[in-house]
C-alpha positions in Angstrom: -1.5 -29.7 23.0 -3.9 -29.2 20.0 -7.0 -29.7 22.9 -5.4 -27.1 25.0 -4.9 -24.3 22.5 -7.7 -23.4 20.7 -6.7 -22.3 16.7 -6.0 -19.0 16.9 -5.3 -15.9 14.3 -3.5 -13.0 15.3 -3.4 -10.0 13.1 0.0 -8.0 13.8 -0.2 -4.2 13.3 2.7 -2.7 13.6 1.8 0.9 12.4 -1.8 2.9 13.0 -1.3 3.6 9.0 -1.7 -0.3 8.6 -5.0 -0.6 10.5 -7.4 -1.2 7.7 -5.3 -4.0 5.8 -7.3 -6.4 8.6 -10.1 -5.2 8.9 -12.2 -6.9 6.3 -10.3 -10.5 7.7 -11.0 -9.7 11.3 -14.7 -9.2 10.6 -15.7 -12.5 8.3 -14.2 -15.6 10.4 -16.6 -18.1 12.4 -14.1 -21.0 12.6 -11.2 -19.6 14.2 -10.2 -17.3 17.1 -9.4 -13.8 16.2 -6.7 -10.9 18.3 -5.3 -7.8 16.7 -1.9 -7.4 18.3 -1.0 -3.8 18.0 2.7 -3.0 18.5 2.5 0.2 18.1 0.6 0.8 21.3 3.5 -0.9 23.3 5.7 1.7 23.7 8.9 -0.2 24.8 10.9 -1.7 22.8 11.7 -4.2 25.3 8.1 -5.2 26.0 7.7 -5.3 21.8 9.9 -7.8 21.5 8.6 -9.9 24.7 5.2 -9.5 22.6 6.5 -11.1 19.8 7.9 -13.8 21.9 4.9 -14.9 23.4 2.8 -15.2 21.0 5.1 -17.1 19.3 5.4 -20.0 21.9 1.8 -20.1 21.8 0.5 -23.3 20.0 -1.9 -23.8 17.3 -1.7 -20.2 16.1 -1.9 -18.9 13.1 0.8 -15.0 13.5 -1.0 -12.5 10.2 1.8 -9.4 9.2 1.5 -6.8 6.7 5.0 -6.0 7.4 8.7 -7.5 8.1 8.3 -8.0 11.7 9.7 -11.4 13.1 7.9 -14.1 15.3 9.2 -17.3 15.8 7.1 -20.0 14.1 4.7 -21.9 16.4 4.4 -25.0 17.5 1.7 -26.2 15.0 1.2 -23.1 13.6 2.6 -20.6 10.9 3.6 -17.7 10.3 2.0 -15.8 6.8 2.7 -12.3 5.5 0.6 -10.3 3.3 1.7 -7.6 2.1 0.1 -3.7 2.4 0.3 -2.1 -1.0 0.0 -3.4 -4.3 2.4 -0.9 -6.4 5.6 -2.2 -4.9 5.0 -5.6 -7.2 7.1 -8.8 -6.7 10.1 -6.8 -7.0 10.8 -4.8 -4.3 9.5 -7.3 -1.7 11.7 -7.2 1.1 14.5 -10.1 1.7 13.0 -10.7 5.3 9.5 -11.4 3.4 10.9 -13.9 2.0 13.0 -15.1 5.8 11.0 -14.7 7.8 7.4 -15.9 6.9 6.6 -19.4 6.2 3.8 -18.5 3.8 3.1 -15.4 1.6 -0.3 -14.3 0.2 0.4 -12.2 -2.9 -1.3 -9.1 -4.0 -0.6 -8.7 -7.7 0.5 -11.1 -10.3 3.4 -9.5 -10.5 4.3 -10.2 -6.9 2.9 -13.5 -7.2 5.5 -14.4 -10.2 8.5 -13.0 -8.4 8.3 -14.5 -5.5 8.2 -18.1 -7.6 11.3 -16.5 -9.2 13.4 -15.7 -6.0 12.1 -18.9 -3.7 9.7 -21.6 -5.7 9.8 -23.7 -2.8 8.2 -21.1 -0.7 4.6 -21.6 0.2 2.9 -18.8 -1.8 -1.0 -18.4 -2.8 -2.7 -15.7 -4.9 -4.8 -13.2 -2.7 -5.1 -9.7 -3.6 -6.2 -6.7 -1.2 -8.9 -7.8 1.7 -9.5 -3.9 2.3 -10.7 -3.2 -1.5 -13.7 -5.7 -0.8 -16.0 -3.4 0.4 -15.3 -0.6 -1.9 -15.4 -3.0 -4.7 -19.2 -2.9 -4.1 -19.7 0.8 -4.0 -21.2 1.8 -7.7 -18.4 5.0 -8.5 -20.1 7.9 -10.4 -17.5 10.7 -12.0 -20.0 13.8 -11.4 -20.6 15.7 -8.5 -16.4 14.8 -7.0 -15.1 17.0 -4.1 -11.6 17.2 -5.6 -9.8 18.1 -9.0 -6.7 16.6 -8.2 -5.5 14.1 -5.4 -1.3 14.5 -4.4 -0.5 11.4 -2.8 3.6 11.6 -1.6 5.6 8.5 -0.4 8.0 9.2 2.1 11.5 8.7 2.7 13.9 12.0 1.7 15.7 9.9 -1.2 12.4 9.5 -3.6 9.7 11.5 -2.1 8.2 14.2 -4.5 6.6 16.5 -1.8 10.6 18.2 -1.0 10.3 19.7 -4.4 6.7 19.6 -6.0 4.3 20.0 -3.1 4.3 24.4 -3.6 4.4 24.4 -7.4 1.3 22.0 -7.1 0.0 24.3 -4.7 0.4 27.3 -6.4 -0.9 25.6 -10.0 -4.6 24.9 -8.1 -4.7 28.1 -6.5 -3.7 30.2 -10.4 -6.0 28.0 -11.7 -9.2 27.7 -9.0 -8.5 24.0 -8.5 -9.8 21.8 -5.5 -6.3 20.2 -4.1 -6.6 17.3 -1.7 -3.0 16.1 -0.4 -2.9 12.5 1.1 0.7 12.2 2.5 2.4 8.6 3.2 1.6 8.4 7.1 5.5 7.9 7.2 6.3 11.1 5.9 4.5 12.8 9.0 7.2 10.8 11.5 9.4 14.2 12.2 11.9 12.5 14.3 12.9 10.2 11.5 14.7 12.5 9.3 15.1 9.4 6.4 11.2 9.7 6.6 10.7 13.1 6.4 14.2 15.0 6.1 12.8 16.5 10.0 10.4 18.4 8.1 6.7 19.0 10.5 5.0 18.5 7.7 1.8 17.2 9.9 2.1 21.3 10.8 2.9 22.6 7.3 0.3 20.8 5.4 -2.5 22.3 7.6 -1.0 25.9 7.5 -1.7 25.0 3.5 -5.1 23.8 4.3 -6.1 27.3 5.4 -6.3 28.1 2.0 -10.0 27.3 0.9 -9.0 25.0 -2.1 -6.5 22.6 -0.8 -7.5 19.9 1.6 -5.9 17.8 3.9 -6.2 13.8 4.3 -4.6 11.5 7.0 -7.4 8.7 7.5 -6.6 5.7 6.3 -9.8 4.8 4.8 -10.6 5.9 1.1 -13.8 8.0 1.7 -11.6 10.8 0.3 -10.1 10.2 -2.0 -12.5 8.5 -4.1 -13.9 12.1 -4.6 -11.0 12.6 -6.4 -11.2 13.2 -10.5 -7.5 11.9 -10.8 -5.2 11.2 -8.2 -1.0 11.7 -9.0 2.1 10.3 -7.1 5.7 9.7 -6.9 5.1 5.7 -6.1 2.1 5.5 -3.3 0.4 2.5 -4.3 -2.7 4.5 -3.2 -2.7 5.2 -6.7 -2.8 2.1 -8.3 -5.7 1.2 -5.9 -7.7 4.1 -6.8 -7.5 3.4 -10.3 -8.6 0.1 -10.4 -11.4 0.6 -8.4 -12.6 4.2 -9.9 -11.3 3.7 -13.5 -10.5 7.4 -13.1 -6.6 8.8 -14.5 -3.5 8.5 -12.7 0.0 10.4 -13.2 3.4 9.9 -11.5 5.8 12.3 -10.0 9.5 12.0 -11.3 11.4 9.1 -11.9 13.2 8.0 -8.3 11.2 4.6 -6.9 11.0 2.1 -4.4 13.1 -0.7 -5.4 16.9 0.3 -5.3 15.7 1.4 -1.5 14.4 -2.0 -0.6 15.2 -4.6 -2.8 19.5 -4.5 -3.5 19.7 -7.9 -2.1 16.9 -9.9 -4.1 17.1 -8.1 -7.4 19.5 -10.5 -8.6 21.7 -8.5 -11.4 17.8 -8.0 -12.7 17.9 -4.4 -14.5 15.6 -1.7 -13.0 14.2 -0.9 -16.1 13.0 -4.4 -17.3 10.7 -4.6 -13.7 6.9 -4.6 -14.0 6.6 -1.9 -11.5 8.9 0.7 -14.1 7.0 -0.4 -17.2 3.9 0.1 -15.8 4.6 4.0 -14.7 4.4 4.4 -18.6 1.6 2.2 -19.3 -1.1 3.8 -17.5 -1.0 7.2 -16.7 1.6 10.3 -18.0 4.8 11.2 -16.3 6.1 14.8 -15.1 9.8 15.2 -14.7 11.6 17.9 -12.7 12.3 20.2 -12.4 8.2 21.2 -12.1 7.5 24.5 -13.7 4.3 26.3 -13.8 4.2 25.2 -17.7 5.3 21.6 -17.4 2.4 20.8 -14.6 -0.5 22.6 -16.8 0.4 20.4 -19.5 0.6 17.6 -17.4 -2.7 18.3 -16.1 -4.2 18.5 -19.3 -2.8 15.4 -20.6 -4.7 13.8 -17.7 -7.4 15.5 -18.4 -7.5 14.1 -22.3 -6.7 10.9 -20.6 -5.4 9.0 -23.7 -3.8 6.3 -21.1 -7.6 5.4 -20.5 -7.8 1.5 -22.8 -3.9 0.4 -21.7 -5.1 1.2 -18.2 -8.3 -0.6 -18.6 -6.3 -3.6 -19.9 -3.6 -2.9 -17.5 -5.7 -3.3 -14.3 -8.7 -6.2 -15.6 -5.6 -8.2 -14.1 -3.6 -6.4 -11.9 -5.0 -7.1 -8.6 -5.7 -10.7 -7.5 -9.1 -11.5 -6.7 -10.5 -7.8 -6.9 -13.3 -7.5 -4.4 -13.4 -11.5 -3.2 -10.0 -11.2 -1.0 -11.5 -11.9 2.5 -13.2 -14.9 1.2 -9.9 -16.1 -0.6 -8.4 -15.9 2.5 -10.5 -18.0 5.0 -11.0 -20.7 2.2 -6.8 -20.9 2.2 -6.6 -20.6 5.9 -9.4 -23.5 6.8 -7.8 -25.8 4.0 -4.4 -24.9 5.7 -5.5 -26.8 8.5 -7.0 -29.0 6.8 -10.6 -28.1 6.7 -10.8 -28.9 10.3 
């Protein structure tokens, strides 16, 4: 069967926003086949899951998520997730992470020590980010940026900042001549799922706000952007963990509703909220603004970014945050060609 069925990788995209977590992967291999199998484009539901199906049954393959999606495992092969962001840590990883993958390549430490927590028998190894390689080699200079301030939102109606602090941002940068560049969750532009963005076009709004000279609109994937940004500031978007570690620049957060009571109920384990890496962390490397967001309360929380006294705990904080910063590609093929034995 093994002679009949070359190895093969497939990289499952389920979302267009998930695009570049492959990219790097899909470019370095020489020992192993390589499809992108993107769901998205298959329209029918139907037809999805007869995708999902058939890749399954085929042999010596090796099925690559970023997300919860199921596939069968192989006959001779496996099925490994890795997941897409790194601010969601160990703790918020999804119970069907957990199900439905036989092996999981960890992003952060953090992730990396819950999941020995929740499952030690489950196959785990320490990756990082694949997608950070290639900025990881870019040489960041903090003159001559596009942007003063970089508003990344999550989505979802129940913790997303942009329902109440998207207009007093926008009206602070305008009273104060201040280059705005909004980079919303790609989630959070899905109209038709009203969880996601509480039926709100915002696709429409934000580039009825872009008309205004000063604020900007991002919705590539890629970071050319938002790198030009002096300091970027979110509700939980791990966007901004990312840019941090690779600029050294400030971050801030948005109000105090995350992640984890959405995703995590089942795994958390009587664990308390407050004693998770992901909560401690808001306070350990950038300020916080709470609501409700006056004029007042987001100059001063501009300026304390500006003074930046979070700079050393977020140097320490991130010289070990992400696994393997800028060598995740490599980490991965060496895993995958031991995984099969070196064959």
């Amino acid at each position: 069967m093994q002679l009949l069925f070359k190895r093969l990788v497939i990289f499952v995209v389920e979302s267009p926003s998930y695009e570049r977590v492959f990219e790097p992967l899909t470019q370095d291999s020489k020992d192993f086949d390589i499809k992108v199998l993107r769901l998205y484009s298959i329209k029918n539901r139907i037809l999805r899951g007869l995708a999902r199906i058939f890749w399954s049954l085929r042999p010596n393959t090796l099925i690559v998520c970023c997300t919860a999606g199921f596939f069968l495992r192989p006959l001779n092969g496996h099925r490994l997730q890795i997941f897409h962001a790194p601010a969601s840590f160990g703790a918020s990883w999804s119970r069907k992470y957990l199900d439905n993958f036989d092996i999981l390549g960890a992003v952060t430490k953090f992730q990396a020590g819950q999941i020995k927590m929740l499952d030690p028998k489950k196959k785990m190894f320490e990756l990082g980010l694949p997608y950070l390689d290639n900025f990881c080699k870019i040489p960041f200079k903090n003159d001559d940026l596009n942007y003063d301030i970089c508003y990344a939102p999550t989505y979802h109606i129940e913790i997303s900042s942009i329902f109440s602090f998207l207009e007093p941002l926008i009206k602070f940068c305008y009273e104060n001549s201040l280059r705005l560049l909004v980079r919303p969750h790609p989630f959070l532009l899905q109209k038709s799922k009203f969880e996601y963005s509480g039926g709100i076009d915002w696709l429409e709004k934000l580039n009825k706000f872009s008309q205004e000279r000063f604020v900007n609109i991002d919705l590539d994937s890629e970071y050319d952007e938002v790198v030009k940004s002096r300091v970027v500031i979110t509700d939980t978007s791990g966007l901004a963990f990312e840019f941090a570690n690779i600029t050294g620049r400030p971050i801030g957060f948005i109000g105090e509703k995350l992640k984890i009571p959405l995703k995590a109920k089942s795994v958390l384990n009587g664990i308390s909220i407050n004693d998770l890496p992901e909560v401690e962390a808001r306070t350990l490397v950038g300020p916080i603004i709470k609501p409700p967001y006056s004029q007042k309360k987001i100059q001063e929380f501009f300026l304390e970014l500006q003074r930046d006294h979070f700079a050393e705990k977020r140097t320490e904080f991130f010289s070990n945050y992400i696994l393997n910063l800028g060598n995740a590609s490599s980490i991965f093929w060496r895993f995958i060609i031991d995984l099969y034995g070196g064959k």
